[in-house]
C-alpha positions as CSV (number, residue, x, y, z in Angstrom):
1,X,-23.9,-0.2,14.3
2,X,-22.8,-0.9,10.9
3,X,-21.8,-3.7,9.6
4,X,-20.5,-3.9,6.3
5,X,-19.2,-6.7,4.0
6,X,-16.7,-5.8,1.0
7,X,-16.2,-9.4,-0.8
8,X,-13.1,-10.3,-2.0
9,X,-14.3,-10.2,-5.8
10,X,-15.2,-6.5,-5.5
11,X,-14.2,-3.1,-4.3
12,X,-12.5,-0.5,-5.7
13,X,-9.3,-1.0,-7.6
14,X,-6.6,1.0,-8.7
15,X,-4.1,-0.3,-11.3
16,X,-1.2,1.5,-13.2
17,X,-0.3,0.9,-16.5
18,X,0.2,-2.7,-17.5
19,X,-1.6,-3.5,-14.7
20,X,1.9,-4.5,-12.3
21,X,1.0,-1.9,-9.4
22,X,-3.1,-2.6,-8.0
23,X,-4.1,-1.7,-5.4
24,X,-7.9,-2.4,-3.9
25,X,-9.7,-0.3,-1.3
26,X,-10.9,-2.6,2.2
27,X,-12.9,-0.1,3.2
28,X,-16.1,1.4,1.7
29,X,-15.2,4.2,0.0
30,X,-16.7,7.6,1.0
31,X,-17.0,6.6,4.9
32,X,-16.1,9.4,6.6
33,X,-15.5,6.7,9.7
34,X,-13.9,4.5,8.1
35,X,-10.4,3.7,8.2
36,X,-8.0,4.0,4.7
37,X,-6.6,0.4,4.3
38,X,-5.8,-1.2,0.7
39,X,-4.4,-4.4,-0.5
40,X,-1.3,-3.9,-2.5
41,X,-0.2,-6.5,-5.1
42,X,3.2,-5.4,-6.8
43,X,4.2,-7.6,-9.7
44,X,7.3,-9.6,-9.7
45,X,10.2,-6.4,-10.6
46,X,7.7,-3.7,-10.3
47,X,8.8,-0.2,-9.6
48,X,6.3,2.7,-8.0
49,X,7.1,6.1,-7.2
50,X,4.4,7.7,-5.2
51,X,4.2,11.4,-4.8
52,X,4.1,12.6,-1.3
53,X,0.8,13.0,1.0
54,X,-0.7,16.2,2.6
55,X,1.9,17.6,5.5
56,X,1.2,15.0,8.4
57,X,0.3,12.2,6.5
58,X,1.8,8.6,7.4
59,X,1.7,5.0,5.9
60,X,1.5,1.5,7.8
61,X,2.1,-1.6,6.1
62,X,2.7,-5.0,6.7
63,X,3.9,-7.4,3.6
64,X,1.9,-10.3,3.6
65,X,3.8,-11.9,0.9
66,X,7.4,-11.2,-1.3
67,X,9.4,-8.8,-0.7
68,X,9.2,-4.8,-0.7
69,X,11.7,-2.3,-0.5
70,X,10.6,1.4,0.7
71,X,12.4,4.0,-0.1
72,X,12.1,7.5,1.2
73,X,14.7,10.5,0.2
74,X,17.0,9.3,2.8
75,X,16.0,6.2,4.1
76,X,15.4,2.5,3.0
77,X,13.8,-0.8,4.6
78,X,13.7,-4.0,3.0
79,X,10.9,-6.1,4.4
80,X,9.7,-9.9,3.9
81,X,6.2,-11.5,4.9
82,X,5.2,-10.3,8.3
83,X,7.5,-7.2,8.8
84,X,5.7,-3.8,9.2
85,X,6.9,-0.4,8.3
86,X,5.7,2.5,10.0
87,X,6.8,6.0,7.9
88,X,5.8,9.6,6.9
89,X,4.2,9.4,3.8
90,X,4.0,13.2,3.4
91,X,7.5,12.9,1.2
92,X,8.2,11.3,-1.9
93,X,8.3,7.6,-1.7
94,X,8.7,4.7,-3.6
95,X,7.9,1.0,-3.8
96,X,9.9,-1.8,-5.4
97,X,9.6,-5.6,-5.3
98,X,12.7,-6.5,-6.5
99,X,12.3,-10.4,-7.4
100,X,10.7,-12.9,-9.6
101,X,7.5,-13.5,-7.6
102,X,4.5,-11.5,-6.9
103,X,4.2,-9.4,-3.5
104,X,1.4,-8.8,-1.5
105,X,0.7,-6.2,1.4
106,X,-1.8,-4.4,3.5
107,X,-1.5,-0.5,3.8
108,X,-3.2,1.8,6.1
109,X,-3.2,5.5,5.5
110,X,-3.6,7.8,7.8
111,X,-4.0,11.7,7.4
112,X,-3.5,14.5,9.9
């Protein structure tokens, strides 16, 4: 049995320029048994395209805190803290918090 504790002060993290998009790995990276799950901080008015996935890939997240808009080629959700979005990840996608405070949400990636 493993059991495995990633403190909040460490981990692996991802940021884009100007450091408005992070995102931090929950899981120890290179875990072939371990799920994909990240925290996701988007800075208040941030804007993140994301290309797509492999075919068959999907994306599960629940916003913690803000707000988030997703936005596929056709479709759109607007979420707030608690509401969970379930959606294939294999085309391209993008991420917005459109308002003056920072947003906050948990993603899990999962691959065919």
């Amino acid at each position: 049995m493993i059991f495995h504790v990633l403190r909040a002060a460490s981990g692996h993290v991802t940021a884009s320029l100007f450091d408005r998009f992070r995102s931090r790995a929950l899981f120890p990276l290179g875990d072939p048994h371990a799920p994909e799950v990240y925290e996701v901080t988007l800075a208040p008015g941030c804007f993140q395209r994301a290309r797509p996935h492999d075919r068959n890939t999907f994306e599960h997240l629940t916003v913690v805190r803000g707000a988030l808009v997703v936005q596929t080629d056709d479709r759109q959700a607007r979420l707030g803290p608690g509401d969970t979005l379930f959606f294939r990840a294999d085309l391209p996608h993008s991420y917005r918090n459109a308002t003056s405070r920072e947003t906050v949400l948990h993603l899990v990636v999962t691959h065919a």
